[in-house]
N, C-alpha and C positions, 0 to 999 in steps of 0.2 A: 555573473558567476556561472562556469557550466557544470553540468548534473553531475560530475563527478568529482568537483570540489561541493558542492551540495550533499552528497554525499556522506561527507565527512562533518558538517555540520548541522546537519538536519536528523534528528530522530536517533541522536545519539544513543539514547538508553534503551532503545531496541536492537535485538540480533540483527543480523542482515536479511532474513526471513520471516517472517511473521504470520502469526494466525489471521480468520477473522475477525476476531474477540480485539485481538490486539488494531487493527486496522480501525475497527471502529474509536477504540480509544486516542489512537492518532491521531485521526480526522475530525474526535469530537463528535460523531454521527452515532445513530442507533444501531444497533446488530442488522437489524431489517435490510436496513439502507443499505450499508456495508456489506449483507450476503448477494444483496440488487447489483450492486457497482463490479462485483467479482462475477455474479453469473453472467451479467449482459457483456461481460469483458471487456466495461468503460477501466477497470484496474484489471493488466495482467494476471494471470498465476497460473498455477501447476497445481492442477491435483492431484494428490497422490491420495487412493483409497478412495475414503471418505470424505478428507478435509483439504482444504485448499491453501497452497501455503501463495506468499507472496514476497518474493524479492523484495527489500526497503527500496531498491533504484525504481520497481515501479510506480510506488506510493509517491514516490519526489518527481519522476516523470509526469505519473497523473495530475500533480499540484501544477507542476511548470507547467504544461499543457495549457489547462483549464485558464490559467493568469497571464498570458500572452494576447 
């Protein structure tokens, strides 16, 4: 399957954007871990301001990635 019918399957009841708060509850991982995986840019994102948002195609990228 490529990442962009993944896409469409995966993480349906999230926006296409998502916090950190939300990324941790995705992954299942702690706040901690999840602000770790966004600042060392193992998961893309853009921050805008203060807070970092994050594409869902990068969260399914970072999965695909990591299981290859």
């Amino acid at each position: 399957m490529e990442n962009t019918d993944l896409n469409k399957v995966m993480f349906t009841d999230y926006k296409d954007i998502v916090t950190v708060p939300q990324l941790a509850e995705m992954l299942g991982i702690g706040i901690t871990l999840a602000y770790r995986l966004v600042r060392q840019k193992t998961i893309k994102s853009i921050k805008v301001g203060r807070e970092y948002k994050i594409p869902k195609q990068f969260v399914i990228n970072y999965l695909v990635k990591e299981n290859v």
